[in-house]
Legacy VTK file of the C-alpha trace (Angstrom):
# vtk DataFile Version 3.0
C-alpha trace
ASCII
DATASET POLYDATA
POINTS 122 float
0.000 0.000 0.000
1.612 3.743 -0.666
0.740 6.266 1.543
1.142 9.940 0.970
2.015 12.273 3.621
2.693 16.321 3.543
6.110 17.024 4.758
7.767 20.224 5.508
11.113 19.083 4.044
12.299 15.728 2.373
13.490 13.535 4.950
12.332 10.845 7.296
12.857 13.116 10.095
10.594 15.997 7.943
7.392 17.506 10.421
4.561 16.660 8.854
2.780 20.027 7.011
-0.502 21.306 8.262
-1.139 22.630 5.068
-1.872 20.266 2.446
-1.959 22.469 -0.565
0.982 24.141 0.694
3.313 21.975 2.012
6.653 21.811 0.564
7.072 18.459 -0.415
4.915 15.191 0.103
6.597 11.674 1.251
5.245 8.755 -0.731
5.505 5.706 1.489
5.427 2.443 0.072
4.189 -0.314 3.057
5.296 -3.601 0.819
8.565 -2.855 -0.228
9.182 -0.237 2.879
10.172 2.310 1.142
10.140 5.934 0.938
10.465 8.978 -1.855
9.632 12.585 -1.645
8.017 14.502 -4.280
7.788 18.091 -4.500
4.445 20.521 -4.395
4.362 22.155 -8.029
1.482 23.601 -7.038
2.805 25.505 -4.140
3.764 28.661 -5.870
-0.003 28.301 -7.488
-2.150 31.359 -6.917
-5.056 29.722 -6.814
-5.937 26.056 -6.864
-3.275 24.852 -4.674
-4.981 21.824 -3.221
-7.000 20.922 -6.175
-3.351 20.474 -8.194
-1.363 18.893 -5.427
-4.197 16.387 -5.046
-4.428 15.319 -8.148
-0.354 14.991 -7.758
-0.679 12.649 -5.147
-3.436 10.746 -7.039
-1.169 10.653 -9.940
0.869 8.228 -7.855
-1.142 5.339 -7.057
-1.475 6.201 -3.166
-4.223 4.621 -1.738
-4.044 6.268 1.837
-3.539 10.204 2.783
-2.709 10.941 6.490
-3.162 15.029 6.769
-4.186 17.391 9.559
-7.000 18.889 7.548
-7.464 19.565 3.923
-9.946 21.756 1.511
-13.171 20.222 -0.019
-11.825 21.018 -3.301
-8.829 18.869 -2.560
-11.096 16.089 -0.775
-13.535 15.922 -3.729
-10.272 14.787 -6.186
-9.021 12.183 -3.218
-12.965 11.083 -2.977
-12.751 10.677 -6.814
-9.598 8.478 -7.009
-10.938 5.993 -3.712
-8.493 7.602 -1.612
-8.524 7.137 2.021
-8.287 10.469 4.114
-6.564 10.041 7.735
-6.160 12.380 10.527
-2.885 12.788 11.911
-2.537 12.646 15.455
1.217 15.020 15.354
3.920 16.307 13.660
5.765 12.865 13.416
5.943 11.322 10.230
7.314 7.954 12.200
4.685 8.260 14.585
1.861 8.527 11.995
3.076 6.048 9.668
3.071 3.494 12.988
0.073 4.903 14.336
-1.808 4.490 10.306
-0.370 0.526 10.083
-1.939 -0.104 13.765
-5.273 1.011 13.083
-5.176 3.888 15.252
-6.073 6.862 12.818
-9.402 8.120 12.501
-10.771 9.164 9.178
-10.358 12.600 8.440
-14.020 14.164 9.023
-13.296 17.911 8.903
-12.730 18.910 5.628
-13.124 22.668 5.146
-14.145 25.026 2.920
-10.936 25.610 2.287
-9.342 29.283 1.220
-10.303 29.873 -2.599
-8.768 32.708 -4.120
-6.905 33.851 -1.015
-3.336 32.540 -2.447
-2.351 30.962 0.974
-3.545 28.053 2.268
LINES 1 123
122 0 1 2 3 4 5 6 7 8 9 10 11 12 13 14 15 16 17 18 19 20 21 22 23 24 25 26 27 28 29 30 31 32 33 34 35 36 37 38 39 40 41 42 43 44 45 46 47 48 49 50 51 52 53 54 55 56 57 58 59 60 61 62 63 64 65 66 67 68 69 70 71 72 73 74 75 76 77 78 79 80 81 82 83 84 85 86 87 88 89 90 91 92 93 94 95 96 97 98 99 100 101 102 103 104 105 106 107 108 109 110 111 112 113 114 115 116 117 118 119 120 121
């Protein structure tokens, strides 16, 4: 299973990014082979449409699993469109996560916002 999570920089030891349309780079985790690569946000510099790009990014790579803090309903409708799962992440560890995700101990992400349209930050 590949996992995506968004990282503030691209390394194991990255915090994970509480904006997901924003965040620097995302970590593609790979649970069968156990391995890891980073990808960077494009759609960072993006005026307008952040999440909505870096979505369809993510989809773009086969993940089948998302753990986030919170993300935008534009971004949630793509993930809800390519049967990705949406997880809540519990703190800024990516280790921590990743166990907490292959335990069973993540909720579903619930809270998905309106998100910040035409503000050019998310």
């Amino acid at each position: 299973m590949k996992i995506a999570i968004p990282v503030e920089n691209n390394s194991m030891d990255a915090s994970v990014c509480f904006s997901f349309g924003r965040a620097p780079y995302f970590l593609i985790y790979d649970t069968e082979k156990n391995e890891n690569r980073f990808l960077d946000n494009s759609a960072i510099a993006s005026q307008g449409g952040a999440g909505i790009k870096a979505a369809q990014k993510i989809a773009d790579t086969g993940v089948e699993v998302l753990l986030t803090p919170r993300c935008g309903e534009n971004a949630a409708e793509v993930f809800k469109n390519a049967e990705i799962k949406l997880y809540k992440t519990i703190n800024s560890s990516v280790e921590d996560n990743l166990k907490a995700f292959i335990e069973g101990k993540l909720q579903l992400l619930g809270d998905i916002h309106p998100g910040f349209h035409q503000h050019g930050g998310n």
